[in-house]
Each structure stands twice: as structure tokens, then as C-alpha cells.
N, C-alpha and C positions, 0 to 999 in steps of 0.2 A: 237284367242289365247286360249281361254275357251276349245274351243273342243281339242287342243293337249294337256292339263290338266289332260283331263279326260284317265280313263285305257284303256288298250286298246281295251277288251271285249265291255265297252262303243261305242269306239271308232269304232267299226264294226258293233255293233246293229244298231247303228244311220245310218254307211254308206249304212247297208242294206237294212234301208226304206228309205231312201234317191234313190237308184238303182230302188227299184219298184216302185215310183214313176217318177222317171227320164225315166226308161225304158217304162211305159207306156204313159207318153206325148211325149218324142221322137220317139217309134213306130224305124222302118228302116230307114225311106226317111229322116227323117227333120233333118237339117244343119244349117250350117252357111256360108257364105261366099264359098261356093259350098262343102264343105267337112261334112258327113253326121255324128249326136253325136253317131252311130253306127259304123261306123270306128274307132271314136275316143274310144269309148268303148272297142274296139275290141285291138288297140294298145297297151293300155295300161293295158289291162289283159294279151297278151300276153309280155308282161314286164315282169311283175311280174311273172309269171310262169317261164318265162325263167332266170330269177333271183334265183328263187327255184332250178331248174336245177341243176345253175351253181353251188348249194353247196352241190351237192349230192355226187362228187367225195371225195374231200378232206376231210370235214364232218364226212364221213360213217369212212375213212381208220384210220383219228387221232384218233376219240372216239376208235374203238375199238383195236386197239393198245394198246392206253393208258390202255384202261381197262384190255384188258388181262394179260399185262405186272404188273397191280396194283396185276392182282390175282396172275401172276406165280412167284411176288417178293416176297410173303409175309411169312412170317414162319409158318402161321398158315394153307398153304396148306398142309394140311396132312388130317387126319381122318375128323374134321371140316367143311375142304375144300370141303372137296368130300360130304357131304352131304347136304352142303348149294348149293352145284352147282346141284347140283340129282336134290333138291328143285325146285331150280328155274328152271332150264330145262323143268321138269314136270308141274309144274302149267301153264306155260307159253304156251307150247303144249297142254295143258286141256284145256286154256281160247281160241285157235285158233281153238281147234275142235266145242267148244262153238259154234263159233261166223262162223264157216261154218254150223254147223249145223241148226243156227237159219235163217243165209241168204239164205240158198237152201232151207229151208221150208215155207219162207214170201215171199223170191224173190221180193224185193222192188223196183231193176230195170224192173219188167215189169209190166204193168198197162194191165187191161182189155185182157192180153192173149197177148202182143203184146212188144217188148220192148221199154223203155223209150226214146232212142233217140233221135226222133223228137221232143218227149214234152218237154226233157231237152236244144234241143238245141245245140246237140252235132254236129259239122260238120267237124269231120274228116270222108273220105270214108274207111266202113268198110273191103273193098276189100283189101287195103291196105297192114293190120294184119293180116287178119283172119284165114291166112294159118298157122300162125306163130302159134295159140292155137287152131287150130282146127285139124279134123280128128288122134291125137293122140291116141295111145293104149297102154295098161299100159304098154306093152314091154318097155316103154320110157321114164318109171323111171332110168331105168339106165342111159340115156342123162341127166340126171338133176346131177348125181354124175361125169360124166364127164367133165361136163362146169363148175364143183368144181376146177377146176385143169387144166384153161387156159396154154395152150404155149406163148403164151406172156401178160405179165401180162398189160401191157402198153396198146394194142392193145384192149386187154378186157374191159379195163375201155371206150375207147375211143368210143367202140363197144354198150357202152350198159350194160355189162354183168360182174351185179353187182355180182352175188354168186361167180362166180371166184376170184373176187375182196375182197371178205369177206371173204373167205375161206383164200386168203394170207394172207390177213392181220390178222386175226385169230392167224396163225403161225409163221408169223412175231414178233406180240404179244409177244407169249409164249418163242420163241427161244431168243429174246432178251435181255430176263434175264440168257440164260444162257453162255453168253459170259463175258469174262473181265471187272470187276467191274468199271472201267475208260471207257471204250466204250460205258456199258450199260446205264451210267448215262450219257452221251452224248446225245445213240440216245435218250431215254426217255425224258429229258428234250426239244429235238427237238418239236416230237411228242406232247408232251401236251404244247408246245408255237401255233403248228398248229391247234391244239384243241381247244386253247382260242383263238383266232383268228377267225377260224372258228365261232365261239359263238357269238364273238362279229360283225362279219359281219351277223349271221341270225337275230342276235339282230337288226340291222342295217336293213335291207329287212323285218323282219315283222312291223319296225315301217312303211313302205307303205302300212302294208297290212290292212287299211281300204281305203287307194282309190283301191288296187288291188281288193277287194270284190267288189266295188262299182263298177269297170267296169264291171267284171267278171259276175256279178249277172243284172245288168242293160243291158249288151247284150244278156244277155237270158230270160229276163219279156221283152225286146223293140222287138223280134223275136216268143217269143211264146206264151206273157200271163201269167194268174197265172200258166198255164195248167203244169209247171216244178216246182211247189211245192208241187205237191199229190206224186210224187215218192221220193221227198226228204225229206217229212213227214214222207212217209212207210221207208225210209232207216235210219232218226232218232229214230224213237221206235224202227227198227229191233237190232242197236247199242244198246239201252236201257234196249230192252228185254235179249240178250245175256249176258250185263255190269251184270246184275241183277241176271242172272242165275249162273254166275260164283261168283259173290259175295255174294251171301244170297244162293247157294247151295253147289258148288262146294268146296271154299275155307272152308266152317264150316264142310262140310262131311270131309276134311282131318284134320281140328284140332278136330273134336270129335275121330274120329277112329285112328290117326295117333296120334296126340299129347296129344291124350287123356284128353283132356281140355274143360269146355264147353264154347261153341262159344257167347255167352251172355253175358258172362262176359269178355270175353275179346274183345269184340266190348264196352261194358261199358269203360274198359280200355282205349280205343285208341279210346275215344272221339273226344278229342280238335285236336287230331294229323287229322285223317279225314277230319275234318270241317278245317284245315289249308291247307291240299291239295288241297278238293273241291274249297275253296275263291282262293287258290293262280295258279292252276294249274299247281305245280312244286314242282317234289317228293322230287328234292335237295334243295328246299328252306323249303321243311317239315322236312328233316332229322334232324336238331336237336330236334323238337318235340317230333318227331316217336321216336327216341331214350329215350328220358324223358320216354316218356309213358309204351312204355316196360317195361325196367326198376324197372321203381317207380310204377306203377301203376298193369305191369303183372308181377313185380318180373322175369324178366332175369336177369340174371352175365353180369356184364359190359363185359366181357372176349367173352359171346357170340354176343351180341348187337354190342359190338363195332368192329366187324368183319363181320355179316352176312347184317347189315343195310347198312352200308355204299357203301358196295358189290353189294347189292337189289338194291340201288340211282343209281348203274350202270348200272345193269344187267341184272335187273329184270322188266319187261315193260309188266305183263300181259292184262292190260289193254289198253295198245297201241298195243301189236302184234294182240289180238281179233281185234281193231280196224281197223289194216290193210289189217287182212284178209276181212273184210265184207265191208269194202270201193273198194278192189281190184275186188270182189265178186259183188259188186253192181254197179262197172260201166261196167265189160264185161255183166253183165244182160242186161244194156241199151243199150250197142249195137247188142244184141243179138247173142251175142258167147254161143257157148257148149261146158262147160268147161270138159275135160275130166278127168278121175281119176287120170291122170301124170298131167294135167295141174291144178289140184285144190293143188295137193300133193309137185306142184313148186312154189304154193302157198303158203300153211304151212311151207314150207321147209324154203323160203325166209323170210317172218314175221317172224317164229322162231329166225332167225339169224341177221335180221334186227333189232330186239328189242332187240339186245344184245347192240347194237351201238347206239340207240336215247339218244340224250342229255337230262337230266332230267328237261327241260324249255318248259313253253310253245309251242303250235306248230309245234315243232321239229319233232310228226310223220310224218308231212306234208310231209318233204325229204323222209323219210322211203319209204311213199305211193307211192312216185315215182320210187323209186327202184325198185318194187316190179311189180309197170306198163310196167316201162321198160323192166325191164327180161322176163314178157308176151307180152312186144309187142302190149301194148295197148297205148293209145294216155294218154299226161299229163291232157289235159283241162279236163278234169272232175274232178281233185282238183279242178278248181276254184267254183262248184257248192257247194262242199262237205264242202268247205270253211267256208259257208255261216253257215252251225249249228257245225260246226270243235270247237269251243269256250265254247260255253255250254256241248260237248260229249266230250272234254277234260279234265272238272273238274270232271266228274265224270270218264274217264277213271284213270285219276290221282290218284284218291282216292281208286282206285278199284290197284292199283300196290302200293300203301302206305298198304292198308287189307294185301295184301300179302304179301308184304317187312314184314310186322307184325307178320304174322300169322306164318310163313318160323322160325321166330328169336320165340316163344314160341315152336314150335315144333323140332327143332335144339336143343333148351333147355331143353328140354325133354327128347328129344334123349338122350345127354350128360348124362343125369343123375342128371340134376339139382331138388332141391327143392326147394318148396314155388311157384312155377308157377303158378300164381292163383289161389292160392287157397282163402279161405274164409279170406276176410281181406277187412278192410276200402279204398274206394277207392281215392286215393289221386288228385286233379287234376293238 
């Protein structure tokens, strides 16, 4: 009873040395009663993934509904609107070229010239996909804008083929504010009952998910060894290196030259707000912070704070879309795919638009990633490895989409025309 107590980061550190050593006494063969603890390892990771699965449809369509519908209701879509959205668009497309830039440079799915695969313990046959992301040429970007714009919408979901699916509901979003004030608040109110719903069944599947790691992880140390944590070492710092470069480069080069502000002081400002994303892992249980801190600390107008923030809590994910990318990025390494210029670019295209819809809770990239695999045509089970440091690269992707929910609401501020933006003043905590 102690260990369901404890959180749930706890609660998966323990099951993951609990795995490497379960996974190396049991090895393949040994059993019980003729049924081998590698089977059962085996069953019950694929549970949990296929539990993940099943909330990728519904999940993806109600979030961003809701969301978009939140922006196309608001009155303050106008000039505000369009620059907080520019915003987020932009940095969010900065932190994915990041974080391809960094994983095609480290390449942490391939160890010694060779890809990770076997060492990870992957055993789907690559034969399978391979056609699906290989020999492409850029001519086939344009496929990627076509599969925006399925003929049956139903049949796409069913298929696989999430951008179609994201692209509707995009415009579903949007058009259904502009219908009859009695309709729209029907369907809307539907939508965000399917949203919290949603929430609370992933709320539901991640409280298994420390035995999910513990199969997941313990079938691949009982199969291979330490030998599948040197690539998931290089795929944790490649995440770390990228988080780092977008947040101590990227996001301060735009608030010195764009918002004209120095970047020191307003990391001073948004203190406590950071250090409540980092512990908590969840931008919407910071937002009241982050908003305090702005505020009171960087001097924004309530007018823009209480518009561009809350907005950011939805919309803004650049530290989960980077995420997606180099997670996406680091398992076709391991199985040894060459990813072409249209298939990296269906990449970006999807994490872009994927990060529009992740719920702002813990884990929630986890669905994304699948999306993401799906539409490439790569197999799921490589979440379950990715799993394994998913908890510690989420407080800090977290924290790294709070800097920018941040930085977005000082330089919006600016924009406007506002004063006292940081300037020289006591700082309040």
C-alpha cells in the first residue's frame, strides 16, 4: 500500500529497477508452471500500449476542437489574436527544427555504425514499413498536403491517418463558432464533456503505467542485457541537448531582439513558475503561477496575460513537439530507416500540429508519439523503451513550454505597446 502512496515518477523509477533486475534473473526460458516470465512480460506491455492506442482517436479530436473553438470564440481574436498565434506557431516550428537538427547530428538510434534494433530489442520486421518511409523524394510533399483532406473522414481515423484527422477537426474547431449561438454551445459543451473524459481515462491507464514500464523494460534487459541502455542514454541527452538549446538560446535570442527585454531578468521573474512545472510536470497545473509571475514580477496587463497564457496551457507545447520530433526521429534510427526530406518534413508537419492538441498533464505526449509513428508507419513498441526516461524529459520539456508560454505573454506585451515590462524594479516573488 506504501508504494500506491508514493507519485507516480516514484512509482516507475522503483518499477524500473525492479524490470532490470527481474529482466536479468528471468533471462527468456524461466517460468512457472510452464508459461515463461517473458511471455508474461511480453502480455502485459503489449496491454498497456494498446491501451495508449485506444486513446489516440478520441483524445487528439476533443482537445483540439475544444481548443480551437476556445480561440475562434473569443473576442479578443483580432490583432492580439493573430500575433499570439504567429507566436506560438513559430517557436513551436523553431523547437522541432531544434530537435531534428540535434537527432540527425547525434543519431542516438544507431550505436557503433549500425542501428539500435537488436540492442533495444525491437521485434517488429522491418520489412513490414519500410516501403511505407522509404525510397521517397521530395516530389511527395505534396502527399503529405493531400492526406490533409481525407474522403472519408471515418475511414482515416480507422486507417491510421491522423493529419487528416487533425486537419478536420482543426476546422471543425473553428466553423463551430460560427454557427447559431444555441447549437454552438451544444456542440461545444459535447466536446469538452469528451475532452474530460478522455483525461480522466488517460488519468486512469497511466496510473498502470509503472507495471506497463516494468513489463515493457524487463522484456527488453530478460532479451538483451544492459546492451539497450547505451542508446537510450544517447537518446536522453540528445532530448537534453536540443530542450537546452531552444531554451537558453533560441527563446532569449527572441525576447532580446524581438521583445526587446533582457532575458536574465525575466528568467529571474519566472522563478517559482519554472521550478512548479519542472516538480509538477503540467503547464495547466502552472498556469496560475506563470500567470502571477508575469504579471507581478514581469509587469504584463492583466488584458494580455489573461489571454496569451491560458491560450500557451493549450497550444503551445514547444517542448513536447521537439520531443516528438527526436523520439519519432530516434526509433526509425533504430530500425534503420532513411528518412527522406518528405518523410522528416511529415514529421515536423505532424509534431507541429500534434502539439497543438496534447493535454497539458503529464505523459499526454506519449499519445502524440503515437500519432506521429502511426502516420510513418513505424511500429508503437518503441514507446515502451522511451517510457523508461519519458518522466524525467517531461519536467523538463514542461518547463521548457511554461519559458515560452512566458516569454510569448512579455513580448506580445511589447508588441502592444505596453510599459514597465521589466524594467528595473524590485523583484517580487
Amino acid at each position: 500500500m506504501a508504494f500506491l502512496r508514493l507519485k507516480l515518477h516514484w512509482q516507475i523509477l522503483i518499477a524500473l529497477a525492479l524490470a532490470v533486475i527481474a529482466g536479468l534473473l528471468t533471462g527468456t526460458e524461466a517460468g512457472l508452471f510452464g508459461v515463461t516470465f517473458y511471455s508474461v512480460f511480453d502480455f502485459v506491455g503489449k496491454l498497456f500500449l494498446n491501451a495508449l492506442k485506444m486513446l489516440i482517436v478520441p483524445l487528439i479530436v476533443s482537445s483540439i476542437i475544444v481548443g480551437i473553438a476556445g480561440i475562434g470564440g473569443s473576442q479578443n481574436l483580432g490583432r492580439l489574436g493573430g500575433k499570439t498565434l504567429l507566436y506560438y506557431m513559430s517557436t513551436s516550428l523553431l523547437a522541432i527544427l531544434v530537435g531534428l537538427m540535434v537527432v540527425n547530428a547525434i543519431a542516438p538510434g544507431i550505436v557503433d555504425g549500425q542501428p539500435a534494433k537488436d540492442l533495444i530489442g525491437f521485434t517488429t520486421d522491418v520489412s513490414t514499413f519500410e516501403d511505407q518511409v522509404a525510397g521517397r523524394g521530395a516530389g511527395d510533399v505534396i502527399e503529405v498536403f493531400l492526406r490533409m483532406v481525407p474522403t472519408n473522414i471515418v475511414a482515416a481515423a480507422a486507417a491510421g491517418q491522423m493529419l487528416g484527422l487533425i486537419f478536420f477537426s482543426l476546422l471543425y474547431g473553428f466553423f463551430m463558432t460560427r454557427i447559431a449561438a444555441g447549437y454552438a454551445e451544444v456542440q461545444y459543451n459535447f466536446w469538452q464533456g469528451v475532452f474530460e473524459i478522455m483525461l480522466k481515462i488517460t488519468d486512469l491507464i497511466m496510473r498502470f503505467a509503472p507495471l506497463g514500464v516494468f513489463a515493457l523494460v524487463a522484456k527488453v534487459v530478460a532479451s538483451t542485457g544492459f546492451d539497450a541502455f547505451v542508446p537510450l542514454a544517447t537518446f536522453f541527452f540528445s532530448v537534453l541537448a536540443a530542450l537546452a538549446i531552444h531554451f537558453l538560446v533560441t527563446l532569449p535570442l527572441l525576447l532580446y531582439f524581438v521583445g526587446g527585454v533582457n532575458p536574465v531578468r525575466h528568467f529571474k521573474a519566472m522563478g517559482s513558475a519554472l521550478l512548479t512545472a519542472f516538480s509538477t510536470a503540467s503547464s495547466s497545473a502552472t498556469l496560475p503561477i506563470t500567470m502571477e509571475c508575469v504579471e507581478k514580477n514581469a509587469g504584463v496587463s492583466n488584458r494580455t496575460t489573461s489571454f496569451v497564457l491560458p491560450l500557451g496551457a493549450t497550444v503551445n507545447m514547444d517542448g513536447t513537439a521537439l520531443y516528438e520530433c527526436v523520439a519519432a526521429m530516434f526509433i526509425a534510427q533504430a530500425y534503420g530507416l532513411e528518412l527522406t526530406f518528405a518523410s522528416q518534413f511529415t514529421i515536423v508537419l505532424i509534431a507541429l500540429l500534434t502539439s497543438i492538441g496534447v493535454a497539458g498533464i503529464p505523459a499526454a505526449s506519449l499519445v502524440a508519439i503515437s500519432i506521429i509513428l502511426a502516420a510513418m508507419g513505424l511500429p508503437v513498441e518503441g514507446i515502451g523503451l522511451i517510457l523508461a526516461v519519458d518522466r524525467v524529459l517531461d519536467m523538463m520539456r514542461t518547463a521548457t513550454n511554461v519559458w515560452s508560454d512566458s516569454a510569448g505573454a512579455v513580448i506580445i506585451g511589447k508588441l502592444e505597446g505596453e510599459q514597465g515590462i521589466l524594467e528595473e524594479q524590485p523583484q517580487r516573488a
